[in-house]
C-alpha positions as CSV (number, residue, x, y, z in Angstrom):
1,X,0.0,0.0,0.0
2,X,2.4,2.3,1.1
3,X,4.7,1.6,-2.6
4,X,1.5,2.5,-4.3
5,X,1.2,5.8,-2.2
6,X,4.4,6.5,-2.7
7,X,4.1,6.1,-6.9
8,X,1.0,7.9,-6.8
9,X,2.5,10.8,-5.3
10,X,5.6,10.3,-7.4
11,X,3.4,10.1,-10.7
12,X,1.2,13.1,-9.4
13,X,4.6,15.6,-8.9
14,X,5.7,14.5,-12.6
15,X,1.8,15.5,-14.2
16,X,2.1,18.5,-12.2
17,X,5.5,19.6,-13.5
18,X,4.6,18.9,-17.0
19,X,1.4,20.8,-16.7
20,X,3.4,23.7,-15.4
21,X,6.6,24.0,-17.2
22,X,8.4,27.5,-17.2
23,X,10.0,28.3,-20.2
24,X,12.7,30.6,-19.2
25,X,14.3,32.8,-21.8
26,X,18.1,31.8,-22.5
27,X,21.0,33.5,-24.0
28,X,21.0,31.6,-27.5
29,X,17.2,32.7,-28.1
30,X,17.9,36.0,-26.4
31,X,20.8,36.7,-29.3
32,X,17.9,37.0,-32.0
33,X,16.1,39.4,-30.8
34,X,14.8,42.0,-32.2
35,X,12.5,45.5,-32.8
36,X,9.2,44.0,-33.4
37,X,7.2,47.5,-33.0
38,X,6.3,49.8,-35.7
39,X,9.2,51.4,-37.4
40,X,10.1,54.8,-36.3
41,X,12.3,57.5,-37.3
42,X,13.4,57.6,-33.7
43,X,12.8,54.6,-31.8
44,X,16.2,52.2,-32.3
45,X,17.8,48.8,-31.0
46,X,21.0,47.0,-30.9
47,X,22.0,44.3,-29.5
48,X,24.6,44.1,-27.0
49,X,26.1,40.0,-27.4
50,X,27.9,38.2,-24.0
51,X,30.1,40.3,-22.4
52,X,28.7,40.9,-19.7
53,X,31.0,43.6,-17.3
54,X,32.1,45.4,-20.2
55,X,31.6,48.6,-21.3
56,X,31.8,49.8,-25.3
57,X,30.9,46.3,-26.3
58,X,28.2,47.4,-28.6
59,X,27.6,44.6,-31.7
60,X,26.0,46.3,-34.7
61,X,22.6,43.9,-35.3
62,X,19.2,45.5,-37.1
63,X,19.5,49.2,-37.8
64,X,20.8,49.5,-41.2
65,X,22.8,52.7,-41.5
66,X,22.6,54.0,-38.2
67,X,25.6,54.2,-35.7
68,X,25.3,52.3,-32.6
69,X,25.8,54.3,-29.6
70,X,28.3,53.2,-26.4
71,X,26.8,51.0,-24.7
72,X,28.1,52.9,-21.6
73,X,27.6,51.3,-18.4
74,X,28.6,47.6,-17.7
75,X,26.1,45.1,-18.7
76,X,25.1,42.9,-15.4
77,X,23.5,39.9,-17.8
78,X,24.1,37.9,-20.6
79,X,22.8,39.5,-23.8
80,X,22.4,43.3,-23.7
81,X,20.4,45.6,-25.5
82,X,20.8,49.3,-25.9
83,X,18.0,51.4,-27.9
84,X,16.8,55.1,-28.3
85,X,13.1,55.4,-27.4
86,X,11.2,58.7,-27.0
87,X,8.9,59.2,-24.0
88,X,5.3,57.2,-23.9
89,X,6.5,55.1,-26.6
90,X,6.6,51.1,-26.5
91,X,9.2,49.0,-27.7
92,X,8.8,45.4,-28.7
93,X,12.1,43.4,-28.5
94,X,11.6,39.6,-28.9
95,X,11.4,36.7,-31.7
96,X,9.5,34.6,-33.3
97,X,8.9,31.3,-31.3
98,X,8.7,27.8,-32.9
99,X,10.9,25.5,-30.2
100,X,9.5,22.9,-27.3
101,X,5.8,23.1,-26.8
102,X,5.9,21.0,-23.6
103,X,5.5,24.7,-21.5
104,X,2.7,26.7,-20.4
105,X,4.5,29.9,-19.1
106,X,6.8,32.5,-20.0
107,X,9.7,33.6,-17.9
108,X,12.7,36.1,-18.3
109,X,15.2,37.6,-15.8
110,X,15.8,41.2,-16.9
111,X,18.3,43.9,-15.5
112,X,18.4,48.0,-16.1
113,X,22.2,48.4,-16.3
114,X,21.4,52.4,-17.2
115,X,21.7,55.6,-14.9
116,X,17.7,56.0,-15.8
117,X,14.5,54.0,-14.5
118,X,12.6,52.4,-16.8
119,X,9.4,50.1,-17.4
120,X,9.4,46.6,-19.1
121,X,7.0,43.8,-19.1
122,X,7.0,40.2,-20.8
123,X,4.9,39.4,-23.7
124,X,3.8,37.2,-25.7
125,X,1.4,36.2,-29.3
126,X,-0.3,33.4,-30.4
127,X,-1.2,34.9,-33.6
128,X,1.7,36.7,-35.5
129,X,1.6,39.8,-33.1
130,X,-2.0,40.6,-34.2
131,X,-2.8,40.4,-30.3
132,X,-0.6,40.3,-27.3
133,X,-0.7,38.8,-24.0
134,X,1.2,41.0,-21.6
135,X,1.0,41.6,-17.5
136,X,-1.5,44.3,-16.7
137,X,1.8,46.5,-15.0
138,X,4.7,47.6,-16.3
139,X,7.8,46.8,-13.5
140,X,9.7,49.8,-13.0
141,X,13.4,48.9,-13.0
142,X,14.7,51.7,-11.1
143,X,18.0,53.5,-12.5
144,X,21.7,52.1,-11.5
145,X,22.5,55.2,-9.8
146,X,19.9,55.6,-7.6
147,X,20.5,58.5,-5.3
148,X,21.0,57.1,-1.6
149,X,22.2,54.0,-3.2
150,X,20.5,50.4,-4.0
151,X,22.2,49.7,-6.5
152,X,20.4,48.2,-10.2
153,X,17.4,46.8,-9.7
154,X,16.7,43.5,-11.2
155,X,13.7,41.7,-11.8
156,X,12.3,37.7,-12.7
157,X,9.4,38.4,-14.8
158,X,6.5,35.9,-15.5
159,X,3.4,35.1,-17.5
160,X,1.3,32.6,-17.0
161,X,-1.6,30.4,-18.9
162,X,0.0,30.3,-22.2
163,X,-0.5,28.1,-24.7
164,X,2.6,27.2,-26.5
165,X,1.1,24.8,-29.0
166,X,0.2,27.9,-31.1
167,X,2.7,30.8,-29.4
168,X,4.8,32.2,-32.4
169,X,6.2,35.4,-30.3
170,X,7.6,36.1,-27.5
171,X,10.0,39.0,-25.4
172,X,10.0,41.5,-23.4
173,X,8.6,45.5,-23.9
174,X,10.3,49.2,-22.5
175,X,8.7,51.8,-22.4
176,X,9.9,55.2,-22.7
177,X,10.5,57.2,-19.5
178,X,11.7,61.1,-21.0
179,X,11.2,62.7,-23.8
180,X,14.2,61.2,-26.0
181,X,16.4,58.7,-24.1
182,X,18.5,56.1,-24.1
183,X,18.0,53.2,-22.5
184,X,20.6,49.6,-21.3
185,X,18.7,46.5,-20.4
186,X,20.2,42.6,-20.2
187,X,18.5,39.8,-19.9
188,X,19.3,36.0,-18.7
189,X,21.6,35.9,-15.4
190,X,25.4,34.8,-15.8
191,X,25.7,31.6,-15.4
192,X,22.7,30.4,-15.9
193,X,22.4,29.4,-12.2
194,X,21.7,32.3,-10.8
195,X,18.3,32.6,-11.8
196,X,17.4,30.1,-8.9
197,X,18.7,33.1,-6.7
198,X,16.7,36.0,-8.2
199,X,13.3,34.3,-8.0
200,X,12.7,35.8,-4.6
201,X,13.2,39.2,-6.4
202,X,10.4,37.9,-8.6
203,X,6.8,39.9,-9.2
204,X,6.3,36.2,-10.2
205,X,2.1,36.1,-10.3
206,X,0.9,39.4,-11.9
207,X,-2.3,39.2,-13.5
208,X,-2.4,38.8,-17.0
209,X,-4.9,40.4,-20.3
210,X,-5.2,39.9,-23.6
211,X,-5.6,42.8,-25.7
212,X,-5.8,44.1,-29.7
């Protein structure tokens, strides 16, 4: 009896994590994003590739013609990204999404490695962008210079309840904080590892929408 209990319970642990597998963004997926927003005369993005620590490390990705900018302040994880965004706009950064459809959740570790706060959120599409599932917040990641200290604030973002059998996007959004700005933000933790130590800095459980 107490073998059967035992399997049971075994069994009912291995349904539950496959019913609720986090797919948590990585550096090689992380490496092709890009600006999936509306083109703009000033809104820009480049990509700032694994090297994390270092400063000028700018890699030229998907702004044909334009100069990238310094990156300026060390990056604190993995893959960078550096863009010019003017104030109350939104910036889509993220990929299409056709890998493992064993997951039914979304979740990204992101890091404001710039002097300036700024607002992201995750999101995702099942249906080529045409609607978005986002968190009903943006997360303010407060600037790395903050004046009585506190260093960069960091952040383990989630969403929840997706279905990955049709997802075909996925990132993360910034929006813009002053009136033309620019702003430094890495994603996945160095090594890898270290996301198990930044879940308790999670806002893990925000409510999610859907909206056109």
């Amino acid at each position: 009896m107490k073998r059967v209990l035992i399997f049971c319970v075994v069994v009912g642990l291995l349904a539950g994590q496959a019913s609720a597998d986090m797919y948590i963004l990585d550096a090689p997926l992380a490496r092709q994003f890009t600006r999936l927003s509306a083109e703009s005369a000033i809104n820009k993005l480049w990509l700032v590739i694994d090297n994390p620590g270092t400063p000028g490390s700018t890699a030229y990705v998907n702004e044909t013609g334009v100069t990238p900018p310094d990156y300026g302040d060390p990056m604190h994880y993995a893959v960078g990204f550096v863009g010019i965004l003017a104030q109350s706009d939104t910036m889509m950064i993220g990929t299409t999404y056709s890998g493992d459809i064993g997951y039914d959740s979304f979740g990204a570790a992101l890091a404001n490695d710039n002097d300036d706060p700024w607002k992201v959120r995750l999101f995702v599409s099942n249906d080529d962008l045409q609607t978005t599932t986002t968190s009903d917040d943006w997360v303010t990641l407060s600037g790395a210079y903050i004046p009585g200290g506190g260093g960069v604030q960091k952040a383990f973002l989630t969403l929840e309840g997706i279905d990955f059998n049709t997802l075909t996007h996925l990132g993360f959004e910034v929006e813009g904080q002053r009136s033309v700005d620019i702003f430094h933000v890495s994603v996945v933790p160095v090594p890898a590892a270290v996301i198990l130590g930044i879940l308790g800095l999670s806002v893990a459980g925000l409510k999610l929408r859907k909206y056109a």
